[in-house]
N, C-alpha and C positions, 0 to 999 in steps of 0.2 A: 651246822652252818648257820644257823636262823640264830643262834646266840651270837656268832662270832657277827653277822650283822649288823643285829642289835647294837653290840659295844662298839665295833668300828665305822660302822653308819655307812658303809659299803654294800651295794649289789655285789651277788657272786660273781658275776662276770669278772666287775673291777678288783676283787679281790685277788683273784686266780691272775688277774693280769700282773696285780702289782707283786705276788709270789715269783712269777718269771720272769719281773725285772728284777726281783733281790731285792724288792722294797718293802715287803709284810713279811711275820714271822710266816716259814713254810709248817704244814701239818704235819702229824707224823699218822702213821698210820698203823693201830694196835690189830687188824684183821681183816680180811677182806676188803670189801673195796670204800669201809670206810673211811673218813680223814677225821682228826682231830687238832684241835688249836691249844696252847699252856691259857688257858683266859688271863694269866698273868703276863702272859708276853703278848698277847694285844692289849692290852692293858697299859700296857709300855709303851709300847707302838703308838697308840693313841695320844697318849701324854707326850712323846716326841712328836709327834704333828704338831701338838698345843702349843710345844713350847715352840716349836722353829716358825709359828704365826703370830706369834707374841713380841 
């Protein structure tokens, strides 16, 4: 989560929020109650922010 951060420049709150609106790639989750992000598809994510303020 502290990477996915880092690259999206999101609090966890805002994050998880924008998950439930359908607006960030959702996690998946390889075990227990971790979650996981593709850092390629926030990465994506991010560059579409970019461009739709551009």
């Amino acid at each position: 989560m502290a990477r996915v951060e880092q690259i999206a420049g999101l609090m966890r709150s805002r994050t998880y929020q924008l998950i439930r609106q359908g607006l960030f790639p959702a996690p998946y989750k390889p075990g227990g109650f971790a979650s996981r992000w593709s850092e390629a598809g926030v990465r994506c994510w991010v560059d579409a922010i970019r461009a739709k303020a551009a």
